[in-house]
C-alpha positions in Angstrom: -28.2 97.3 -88.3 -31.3 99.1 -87.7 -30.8 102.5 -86.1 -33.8 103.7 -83.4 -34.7 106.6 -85.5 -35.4 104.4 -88.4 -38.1 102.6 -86.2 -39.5 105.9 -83.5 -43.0 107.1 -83.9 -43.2 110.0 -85.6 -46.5 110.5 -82.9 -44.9 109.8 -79.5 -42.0 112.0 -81.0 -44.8 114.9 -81.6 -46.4 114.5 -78.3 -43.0 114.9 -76.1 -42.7 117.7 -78.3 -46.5 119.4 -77.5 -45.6 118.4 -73.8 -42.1 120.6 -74.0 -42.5 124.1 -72.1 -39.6 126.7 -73.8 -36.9 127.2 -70.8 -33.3 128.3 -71.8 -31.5 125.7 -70.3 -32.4 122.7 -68.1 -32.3 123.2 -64.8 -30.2 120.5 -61.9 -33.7 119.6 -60.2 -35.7 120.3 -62.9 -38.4 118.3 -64.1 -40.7 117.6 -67.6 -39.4 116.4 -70.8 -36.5 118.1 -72.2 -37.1 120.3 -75.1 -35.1 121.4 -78.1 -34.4 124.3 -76.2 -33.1 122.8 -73.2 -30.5 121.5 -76.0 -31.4 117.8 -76.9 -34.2 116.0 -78.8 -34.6 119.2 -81.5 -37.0 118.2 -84.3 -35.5 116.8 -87.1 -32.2 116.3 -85.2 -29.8 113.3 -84.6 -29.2 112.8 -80.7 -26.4 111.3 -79.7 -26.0 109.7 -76.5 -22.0 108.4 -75.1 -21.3 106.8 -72.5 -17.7 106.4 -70.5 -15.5 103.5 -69.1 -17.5 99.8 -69.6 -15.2 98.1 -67.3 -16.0 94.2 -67.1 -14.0 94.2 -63.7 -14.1 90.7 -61.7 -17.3 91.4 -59.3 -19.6 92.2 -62.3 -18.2 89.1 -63.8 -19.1 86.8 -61.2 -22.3 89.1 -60.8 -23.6 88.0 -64.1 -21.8 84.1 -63.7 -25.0 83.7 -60.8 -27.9 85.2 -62.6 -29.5 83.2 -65.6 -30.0 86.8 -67.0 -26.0 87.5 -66.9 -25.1 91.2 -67.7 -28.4 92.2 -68.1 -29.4 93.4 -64.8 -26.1 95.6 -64.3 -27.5 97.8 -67.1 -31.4 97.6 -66.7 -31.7 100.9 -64.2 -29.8 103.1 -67.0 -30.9 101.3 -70.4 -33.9 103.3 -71.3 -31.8 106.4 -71.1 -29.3 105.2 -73.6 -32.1 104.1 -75.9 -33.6 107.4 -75.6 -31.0 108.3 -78.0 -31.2 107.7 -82.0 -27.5 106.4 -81.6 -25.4 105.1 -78.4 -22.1 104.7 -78.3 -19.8 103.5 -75.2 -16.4 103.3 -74.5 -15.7 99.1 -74.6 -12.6 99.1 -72.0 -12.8 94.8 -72.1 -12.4 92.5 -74.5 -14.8 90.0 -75.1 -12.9 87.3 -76.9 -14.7 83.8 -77.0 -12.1 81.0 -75.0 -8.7 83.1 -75.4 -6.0 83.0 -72.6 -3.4 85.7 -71.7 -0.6 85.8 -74.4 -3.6 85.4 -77.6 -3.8 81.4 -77.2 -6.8 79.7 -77.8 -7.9 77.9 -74.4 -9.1 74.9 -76.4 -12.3 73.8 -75.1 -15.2 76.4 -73.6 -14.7 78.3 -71.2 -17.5 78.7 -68.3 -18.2 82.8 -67.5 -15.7 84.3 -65.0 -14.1 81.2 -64.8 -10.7 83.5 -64.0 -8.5 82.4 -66.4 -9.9 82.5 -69.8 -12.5 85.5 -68.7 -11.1 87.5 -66.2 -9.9 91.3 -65.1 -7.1 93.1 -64.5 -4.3 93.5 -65.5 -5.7 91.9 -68.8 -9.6 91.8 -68.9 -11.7 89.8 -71.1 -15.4 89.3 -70.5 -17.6 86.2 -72.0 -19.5 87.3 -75.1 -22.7 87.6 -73.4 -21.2 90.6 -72.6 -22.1 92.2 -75.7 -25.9 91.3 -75.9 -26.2 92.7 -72.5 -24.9 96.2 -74.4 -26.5 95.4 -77.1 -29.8 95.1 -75.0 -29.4 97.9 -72.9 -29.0 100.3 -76.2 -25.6 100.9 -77.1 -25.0 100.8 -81.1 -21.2 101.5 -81.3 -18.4 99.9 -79.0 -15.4 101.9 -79.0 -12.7 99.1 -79.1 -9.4 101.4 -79.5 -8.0 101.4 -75.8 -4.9 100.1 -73.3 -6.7 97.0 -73.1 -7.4 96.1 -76.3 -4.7 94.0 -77.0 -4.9 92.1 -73.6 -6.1 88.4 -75.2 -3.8 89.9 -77.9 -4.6 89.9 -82.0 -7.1 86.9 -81.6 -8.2 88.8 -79.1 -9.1 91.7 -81.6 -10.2 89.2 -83.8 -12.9 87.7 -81.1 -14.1 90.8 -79.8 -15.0 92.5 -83.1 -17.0 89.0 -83.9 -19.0 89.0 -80.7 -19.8 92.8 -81.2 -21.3 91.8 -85.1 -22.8 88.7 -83.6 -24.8 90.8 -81.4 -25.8 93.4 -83.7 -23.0 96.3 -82.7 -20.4 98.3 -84.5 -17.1 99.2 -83.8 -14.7 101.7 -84.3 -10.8 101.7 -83.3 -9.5 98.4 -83.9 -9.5 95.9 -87.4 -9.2 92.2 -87.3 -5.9 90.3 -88.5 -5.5 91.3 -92.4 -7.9 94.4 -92.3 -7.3 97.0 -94.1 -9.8 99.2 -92.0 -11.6 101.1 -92.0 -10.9 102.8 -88.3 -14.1 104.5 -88.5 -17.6 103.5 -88.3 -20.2 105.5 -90.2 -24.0 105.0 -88.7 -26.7 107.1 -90.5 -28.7 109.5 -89.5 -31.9 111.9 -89.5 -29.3 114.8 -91.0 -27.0 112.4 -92.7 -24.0 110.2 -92.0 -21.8 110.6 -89.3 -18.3 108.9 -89.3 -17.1 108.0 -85.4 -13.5 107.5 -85.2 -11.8 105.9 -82.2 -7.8 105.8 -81.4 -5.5 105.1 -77.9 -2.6 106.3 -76.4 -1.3 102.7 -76.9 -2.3 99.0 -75.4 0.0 99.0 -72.5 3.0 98.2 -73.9 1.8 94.5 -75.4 2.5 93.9 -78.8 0.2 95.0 -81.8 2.2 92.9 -84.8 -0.7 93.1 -87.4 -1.3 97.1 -85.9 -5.0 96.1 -84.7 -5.8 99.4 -82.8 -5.5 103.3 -84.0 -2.9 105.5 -82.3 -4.2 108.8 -81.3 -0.6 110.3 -81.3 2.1 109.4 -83.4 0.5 107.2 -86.1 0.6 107.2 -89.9 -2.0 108.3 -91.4 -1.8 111.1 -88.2 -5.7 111.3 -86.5 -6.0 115.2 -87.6 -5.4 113.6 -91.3 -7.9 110.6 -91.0 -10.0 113.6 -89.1 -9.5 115.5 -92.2 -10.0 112.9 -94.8 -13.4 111.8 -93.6 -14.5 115.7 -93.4 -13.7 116.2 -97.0 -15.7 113.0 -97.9 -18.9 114.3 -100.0 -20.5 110.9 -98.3 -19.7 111.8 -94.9 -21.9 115.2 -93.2 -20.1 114.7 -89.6 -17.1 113.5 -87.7 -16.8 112.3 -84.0 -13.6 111.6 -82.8 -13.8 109.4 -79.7 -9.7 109.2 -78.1 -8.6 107.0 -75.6 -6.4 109.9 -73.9 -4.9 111.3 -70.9 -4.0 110.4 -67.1 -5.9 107.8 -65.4 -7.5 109.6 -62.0 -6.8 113.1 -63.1 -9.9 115.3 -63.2 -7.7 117.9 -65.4 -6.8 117.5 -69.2 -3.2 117.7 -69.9 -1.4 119.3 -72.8 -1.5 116.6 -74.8 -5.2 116.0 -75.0 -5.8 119.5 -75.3 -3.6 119.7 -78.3 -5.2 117.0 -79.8 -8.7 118.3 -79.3 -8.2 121.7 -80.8 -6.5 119.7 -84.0 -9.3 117.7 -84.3 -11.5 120.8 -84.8 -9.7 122.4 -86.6 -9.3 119.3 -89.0 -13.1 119.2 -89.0 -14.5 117.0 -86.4 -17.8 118.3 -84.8 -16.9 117.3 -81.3 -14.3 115.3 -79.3 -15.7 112.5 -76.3 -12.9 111.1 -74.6 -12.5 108.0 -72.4 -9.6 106.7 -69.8 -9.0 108.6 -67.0 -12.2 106.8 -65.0 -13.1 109.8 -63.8 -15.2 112.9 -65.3 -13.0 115.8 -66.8 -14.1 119.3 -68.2 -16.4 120.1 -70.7 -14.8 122.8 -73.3 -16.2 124.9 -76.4 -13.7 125.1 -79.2 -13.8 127.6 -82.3 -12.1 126.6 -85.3 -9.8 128.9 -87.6 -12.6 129.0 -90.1 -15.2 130.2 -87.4 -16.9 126.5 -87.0 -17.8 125.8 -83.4 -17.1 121.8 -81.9 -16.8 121.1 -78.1 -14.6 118.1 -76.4 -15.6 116.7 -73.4 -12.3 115.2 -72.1 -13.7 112.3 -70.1 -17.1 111.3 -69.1 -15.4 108.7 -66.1 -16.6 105.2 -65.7 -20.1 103.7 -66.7 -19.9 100.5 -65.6 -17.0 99.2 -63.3 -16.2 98.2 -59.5 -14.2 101.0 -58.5 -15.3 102.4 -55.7 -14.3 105.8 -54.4 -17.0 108.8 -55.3 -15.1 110.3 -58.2 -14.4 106.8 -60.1 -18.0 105.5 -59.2 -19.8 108.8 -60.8 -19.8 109.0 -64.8 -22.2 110.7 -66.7 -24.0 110.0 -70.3 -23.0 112.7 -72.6 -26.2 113.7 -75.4 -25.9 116.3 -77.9 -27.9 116.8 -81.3 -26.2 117.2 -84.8 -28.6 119.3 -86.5 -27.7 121.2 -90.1 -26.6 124.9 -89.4 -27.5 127.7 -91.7 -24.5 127.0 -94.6 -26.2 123.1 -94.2 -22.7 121.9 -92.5 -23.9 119.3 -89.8 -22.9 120.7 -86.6 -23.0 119.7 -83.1 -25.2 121.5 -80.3 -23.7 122.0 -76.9 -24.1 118.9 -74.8 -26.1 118.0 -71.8 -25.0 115.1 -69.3 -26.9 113.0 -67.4 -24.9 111.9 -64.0 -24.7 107.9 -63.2 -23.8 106.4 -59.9 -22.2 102.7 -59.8 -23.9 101.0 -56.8 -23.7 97.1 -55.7 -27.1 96.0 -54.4 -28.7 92.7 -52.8 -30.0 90.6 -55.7 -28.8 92.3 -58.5 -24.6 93.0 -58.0 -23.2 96.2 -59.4 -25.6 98.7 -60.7 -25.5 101.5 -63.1 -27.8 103.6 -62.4 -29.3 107.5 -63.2 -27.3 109.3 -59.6 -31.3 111.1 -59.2 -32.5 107.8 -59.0 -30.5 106.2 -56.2 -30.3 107.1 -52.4 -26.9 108.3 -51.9 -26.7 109.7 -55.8 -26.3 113.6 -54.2 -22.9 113.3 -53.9 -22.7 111.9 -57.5 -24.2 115.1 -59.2 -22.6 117.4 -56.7 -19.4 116.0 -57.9 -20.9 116.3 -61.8 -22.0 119.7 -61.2 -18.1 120.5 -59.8 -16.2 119.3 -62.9 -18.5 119.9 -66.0 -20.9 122.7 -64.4 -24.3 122.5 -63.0 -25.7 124.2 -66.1 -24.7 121.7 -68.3 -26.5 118.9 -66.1 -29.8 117.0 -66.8 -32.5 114.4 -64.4 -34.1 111.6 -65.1 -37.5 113.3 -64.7 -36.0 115.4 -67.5 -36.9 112.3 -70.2 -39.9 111.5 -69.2 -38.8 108.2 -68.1 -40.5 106.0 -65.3 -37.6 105.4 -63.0 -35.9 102.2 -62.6 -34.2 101.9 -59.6 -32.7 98.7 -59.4 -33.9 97.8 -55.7 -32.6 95.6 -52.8 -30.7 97.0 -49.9 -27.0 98.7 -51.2 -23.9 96.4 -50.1 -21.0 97.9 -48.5 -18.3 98.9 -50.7 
């Protein structure tokens, strides 16, 4: 797998630099490329870019079952945004297992896209392959696989999913196939080095895991904070990224749990903490370590891509942050700036993800951003220096 940054011109890198003006933060309307003062794209840095909830609900199934370009145009508006990054990772909340049934059974012969049966949503979601070359297209690098629904087409299921990911060209972290013996992690590397992301869930939703396919985050043995831990002490590892699949679905507030977890996964040396589950956006916190290193958690960036409707479950946000090498050359990670993303349904092209600025009823979106995570912390399209791609045709009612 070839990693953007291995491929980006050092040129067009040094002219979005010269076009930078120094600011101390990025204002919500503001406009120009970002600079490495407005806390992403430093020279010499690795940005990261995360995104929430993929959600392969039963609209954007059939959506992609009536275009001869399937997924594709669900994630064209917000694509060059994810590739702007030298790695993307999103939160895979869908199984994409080739012909498998409900209950792990093989179906047998082919199965047609959102056919309903073999490829459908919830309770237990699985999505046709495609799915994953539509991600894979649009610029993710890393499908976090460790979540309730993992276990939906159940351990062939596993098994499936983590093929069609390799078969398109992505990694993943959470889950193993049948046999595995790991690892949880997935280690991509980078401009400052190699930087282990580690997915784990609160559990599949009560289905069984026999051959114990997905990561706990609480409870498991090895413990996260020790795999955390373990990976931190590796002299071939510079950073860890813990990515937990945590919390209470529709709350905009972290509980206990969560919050325990994040500070231990600090503490145990992860640079930061990006969780997924709850569908909608939750705070974005600083944490200081015992031994005075600094790590955030953002507790949920909401839903990318799904058909759920209401304002809150319909706004998400793409997370970026830069690891870059402090001044005892431990890779840390720099505050983050989000991007807010609005899920519309249009005439032509189905459900949408698109940047909120870029769409005509995307206000509300980045006032509801601005609310949870804090206006300062925000970032525009115009930001990147992106021509906008707003995905057109006349919005559908909801």
């Amino acid at each position: 797998m070839v990693l953007r940054w291995m491929t980006r011109a050092p040129l067009a890198l040094a002219a979005l630099l010269a076009a930078c003006t120094p600011t101390t933060g990025p204002a919500p309307g503001g406009g120009g490329p970002i600079c490495a003062e407005a806390g992403i794209f430093r020279p010499g840095a690795a940005t990261f870019a995360f995104a929430g909830d993929v959600m392969a609900h039963g609209l954007i199934q059939q959506d992609a079952a009536g275009r001869p370009d399937g997924f594709a145009p669900a994630l064209a508006p917000v694509a060059p945004f994810l590739r702007r990054a030298d790695v993307t990772v999103a939160n895979l909340e869908t199984p994409i297992a080739r012909d498998v049934l409900p209950g792990g059974r093989d179906a047998g012969t082919a199965a047609p896209p959102a056919d309903g049966r073999v490829y459908s949503d919830y309770p237990q979601f699985n999505a046709h392959p495609s799915f994953a070359a539509a991600l894979a297209g649009a610029g993710v690098d890393v499908a976090q696989t460790a979540n309730n629904h993992a276990l939906d087409r159940g351990p062939l299921g596993v098994d499936r999913t983590l093929e069609a990911l390799s078969a398109a060209g992505l990694r993943a972290t959470g889950t193993v196939p049948r046999g595995g013996a790991g690892p949880w992690h997935s280690t991509v590397q980078t401009p400052v080095g190699r930087v282990a992301l580690l997915a784990c869930t609160w559990g599949v939703n009560g289905l069984p895991d026999p051959a114990a396919q997905a990561l706990r985050c609480y409870g498991g043995s090895p413990s996260v904070p020790s795999l955390i831990a373990q990976l931190a002490a590796d002299p071939a590892i510079d950073a860890v990224i813990l990515l937990p699949h945590w919390g209470q679905e529709y709350s905009r507030t972290p509980d206990a749990q969560q919050r325990r977890l994040a500070r231990a996964a600090i503490e145990a040396g992860a640079a930061a903490v990006i969780g997924a589950h709850p569908h909608v956006l939750q705070p974005v916190e600083e944490i200081t370590a015992a031994d005075g290193r600094r790590g955030f958690v953002a507790y949920s960036l909401g839903n990318f891509l799904s058909s759920q409707w209401s304002l809150d479950r319909r706004t998400g946000a793409i997370l970026y942050t830069d690891l870059v090498r402090d001044g005892q050359g431990r890779v840390v990670a720099m505050p983050p700036r989000l991007l807010p993303t609005r899920v519309n349904r249009y005439v032509g092209t189905g459900v949408t993800v698109t940047p909120a600025a870029l769409v005509s009823d995307g206000a509300a979106s980045i006032a509801h951003a601005a609310g949870v995570v804090g206006a300062a912390r925000l970032v525009n399209p115009s930001d990147f220096g992106i021509a906008a791609q707003h995905p057109g045709g006349a919005a559908c009612a909801s």
